[in-house]
Backbone bond lengths (Angstrom), bond angles and torsions (degrees), N, CA, C in turn:
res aa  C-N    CA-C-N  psi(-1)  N-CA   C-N-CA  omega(-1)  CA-C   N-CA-C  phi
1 X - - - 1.435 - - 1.527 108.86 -
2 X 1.304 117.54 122.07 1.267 123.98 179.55 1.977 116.27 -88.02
3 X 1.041 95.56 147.06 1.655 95.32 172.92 1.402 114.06 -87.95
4 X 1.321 124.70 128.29 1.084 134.80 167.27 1.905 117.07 -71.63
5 X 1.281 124.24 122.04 1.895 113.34 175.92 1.491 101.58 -51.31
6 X 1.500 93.04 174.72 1.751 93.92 -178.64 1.336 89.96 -118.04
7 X 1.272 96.33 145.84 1.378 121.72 169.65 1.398 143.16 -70.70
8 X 1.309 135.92 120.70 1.158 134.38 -151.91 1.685 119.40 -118.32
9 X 1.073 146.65 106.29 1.108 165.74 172.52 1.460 114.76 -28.16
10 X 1.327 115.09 78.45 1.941 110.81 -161.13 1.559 103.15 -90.52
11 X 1.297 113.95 -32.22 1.921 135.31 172.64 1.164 139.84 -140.88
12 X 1.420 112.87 91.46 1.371 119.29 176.15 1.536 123.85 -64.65
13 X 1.179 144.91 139.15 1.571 167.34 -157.36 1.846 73.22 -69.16
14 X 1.215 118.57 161.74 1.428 115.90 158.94 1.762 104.95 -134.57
15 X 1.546 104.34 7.32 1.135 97.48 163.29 1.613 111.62 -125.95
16 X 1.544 115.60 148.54 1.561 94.64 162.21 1.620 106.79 -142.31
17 X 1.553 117.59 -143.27 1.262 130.72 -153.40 1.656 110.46 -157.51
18 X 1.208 146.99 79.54 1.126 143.49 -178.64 1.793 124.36 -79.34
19 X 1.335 110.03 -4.50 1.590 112.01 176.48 1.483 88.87 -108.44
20 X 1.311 118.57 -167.90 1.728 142.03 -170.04 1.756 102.06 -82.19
21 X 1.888 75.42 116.32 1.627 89.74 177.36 1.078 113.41 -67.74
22 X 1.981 132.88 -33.21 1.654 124.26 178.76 1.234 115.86 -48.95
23 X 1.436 114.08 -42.62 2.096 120.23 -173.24 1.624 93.24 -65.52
24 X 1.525 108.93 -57.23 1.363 89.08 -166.26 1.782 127.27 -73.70
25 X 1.327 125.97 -8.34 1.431 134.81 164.98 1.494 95.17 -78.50
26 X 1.665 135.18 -50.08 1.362 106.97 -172.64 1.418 110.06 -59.67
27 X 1.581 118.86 -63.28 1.789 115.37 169.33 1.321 110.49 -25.79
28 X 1.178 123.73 -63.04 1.940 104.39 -170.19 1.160 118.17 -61.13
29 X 1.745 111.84 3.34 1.696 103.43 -166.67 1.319 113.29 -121.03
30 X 1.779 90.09 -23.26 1.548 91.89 165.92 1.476 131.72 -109.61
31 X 1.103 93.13 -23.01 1.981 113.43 178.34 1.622 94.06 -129.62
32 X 1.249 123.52 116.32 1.425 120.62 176.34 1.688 123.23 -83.53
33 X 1.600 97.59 -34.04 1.488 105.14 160.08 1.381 125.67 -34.77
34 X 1.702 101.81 -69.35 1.337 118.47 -179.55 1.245 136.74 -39.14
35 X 1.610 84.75 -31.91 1.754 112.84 -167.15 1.655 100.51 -82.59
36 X 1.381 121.44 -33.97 1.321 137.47 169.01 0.868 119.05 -51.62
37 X 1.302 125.16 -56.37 1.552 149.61 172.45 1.387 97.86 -30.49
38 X 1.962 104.43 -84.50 1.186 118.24 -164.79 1.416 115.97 -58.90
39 X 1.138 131.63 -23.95 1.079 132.98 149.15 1.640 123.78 -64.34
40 X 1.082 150.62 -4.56 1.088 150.68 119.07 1.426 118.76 -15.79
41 X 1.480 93.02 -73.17 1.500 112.74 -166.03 1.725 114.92 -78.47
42 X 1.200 119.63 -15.78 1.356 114.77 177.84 1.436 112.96 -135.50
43 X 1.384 117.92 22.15 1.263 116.89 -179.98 1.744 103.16 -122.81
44 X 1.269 111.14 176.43 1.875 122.47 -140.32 1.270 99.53 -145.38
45 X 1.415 140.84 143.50 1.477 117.04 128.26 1.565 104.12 -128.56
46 X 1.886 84.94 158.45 1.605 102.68 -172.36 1.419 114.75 -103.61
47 X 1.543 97.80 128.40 1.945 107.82 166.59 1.046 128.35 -143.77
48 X 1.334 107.46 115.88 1.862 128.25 -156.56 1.531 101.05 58.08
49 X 2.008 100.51 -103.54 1.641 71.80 -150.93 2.130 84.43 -119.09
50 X 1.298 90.14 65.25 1.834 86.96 -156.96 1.548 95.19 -137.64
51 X 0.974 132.46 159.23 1.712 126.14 -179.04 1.676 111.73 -158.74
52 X 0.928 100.37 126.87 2.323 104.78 -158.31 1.498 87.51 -112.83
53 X 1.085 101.73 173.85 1.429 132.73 -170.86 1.549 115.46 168.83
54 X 1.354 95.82 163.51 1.774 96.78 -168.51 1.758 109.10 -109.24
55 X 1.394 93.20 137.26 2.075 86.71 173.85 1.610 93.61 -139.69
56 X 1.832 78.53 134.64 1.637 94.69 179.71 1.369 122.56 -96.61
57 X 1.147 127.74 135.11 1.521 132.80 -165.64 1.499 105.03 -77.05
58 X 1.096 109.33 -25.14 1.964 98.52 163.61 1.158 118.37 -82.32
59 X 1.403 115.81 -160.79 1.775 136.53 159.04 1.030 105.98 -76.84
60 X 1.394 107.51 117.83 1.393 136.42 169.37 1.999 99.61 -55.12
61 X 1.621 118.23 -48.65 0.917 112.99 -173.73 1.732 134.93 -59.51
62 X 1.492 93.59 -15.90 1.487 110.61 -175.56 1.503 113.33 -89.69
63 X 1.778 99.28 -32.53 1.624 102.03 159.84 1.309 134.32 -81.67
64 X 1.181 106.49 2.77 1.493 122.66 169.13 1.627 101.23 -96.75
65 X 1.082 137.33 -32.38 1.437 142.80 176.41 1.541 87.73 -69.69
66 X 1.261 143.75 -109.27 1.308 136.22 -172.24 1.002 130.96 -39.46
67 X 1.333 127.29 13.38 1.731 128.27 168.12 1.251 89.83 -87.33
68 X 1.611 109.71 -52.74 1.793 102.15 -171.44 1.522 115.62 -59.21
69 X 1.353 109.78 -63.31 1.215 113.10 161.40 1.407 146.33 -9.25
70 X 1.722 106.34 -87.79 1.675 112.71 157.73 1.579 85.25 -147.39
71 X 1.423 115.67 140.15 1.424 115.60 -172.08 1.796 103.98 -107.76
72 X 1.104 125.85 -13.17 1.465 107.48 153.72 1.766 120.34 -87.76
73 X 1.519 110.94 63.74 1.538 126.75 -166.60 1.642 76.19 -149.31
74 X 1.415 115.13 -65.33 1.475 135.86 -178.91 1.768 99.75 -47.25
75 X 1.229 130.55 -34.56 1.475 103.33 -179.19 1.945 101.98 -113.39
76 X 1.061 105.74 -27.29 1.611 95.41 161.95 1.565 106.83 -40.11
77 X 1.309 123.84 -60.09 1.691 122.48 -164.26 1.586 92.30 -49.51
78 X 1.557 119.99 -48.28 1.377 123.66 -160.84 1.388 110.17 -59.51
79 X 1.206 119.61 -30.37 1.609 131.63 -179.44 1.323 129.45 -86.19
80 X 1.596 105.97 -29.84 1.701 134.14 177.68 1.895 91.94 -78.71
81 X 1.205 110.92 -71.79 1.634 132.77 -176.71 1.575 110.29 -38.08
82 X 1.439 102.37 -52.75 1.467 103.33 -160.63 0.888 127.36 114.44
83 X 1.476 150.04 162.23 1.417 158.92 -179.43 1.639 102.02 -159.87
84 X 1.459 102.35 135.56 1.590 92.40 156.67 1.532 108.28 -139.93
85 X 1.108 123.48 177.67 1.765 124.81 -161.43 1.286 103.10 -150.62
86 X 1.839 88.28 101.75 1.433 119.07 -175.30 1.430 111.40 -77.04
87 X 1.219 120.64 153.91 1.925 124.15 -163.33 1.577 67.10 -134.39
88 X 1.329 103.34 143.84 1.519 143.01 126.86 1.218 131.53 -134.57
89 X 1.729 103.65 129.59 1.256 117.34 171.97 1.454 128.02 -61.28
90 X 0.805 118.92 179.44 1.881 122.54 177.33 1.757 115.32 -177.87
């Protein structure tokens, strides 16, 4: 049995995706709003050793209803509603 070296981490993604990548590639391909949306809500980005993401002070469900719908209704709520941009450490 041979040893394999260990592997070392030269570039991390600085963006990612924590809900289901199929919904969110079909949304960007078929409804782009939607796909926005959901990416809103379950996507991150990473810097150094810190990682943000966005949380919306309304219903997620009503902004998911108006993306499909008419999606500049969908970012008014986002602007009226609020957003805030959570840091976690690691």
């Amino acid at each position: 049995m041979t040893k394999h070296p260990v592997a070392r981490v030269k570039f991390s993604s600085p963006v990612g995706y924590d809900g289901n990548l199929f919904w969110l590639i079909l949304f960007l391909i078929i409804w782009l709003p939607l796909g926005l949306v959901l990416f809103l809500k379950n996507g991150y980005i990473k810097h150094k050793s810190s990682r943000f993401s966005i949380y919306y002070r309304g219903d997620w469900n009503w902004l998911y209803f108006w993306a499909i719908l008419c999606f500049p209704v969908a970012i008014a709520l986002l602007v009226f509603k609020g957003v805030d941009v959570l840091e976690e450490t690691y």
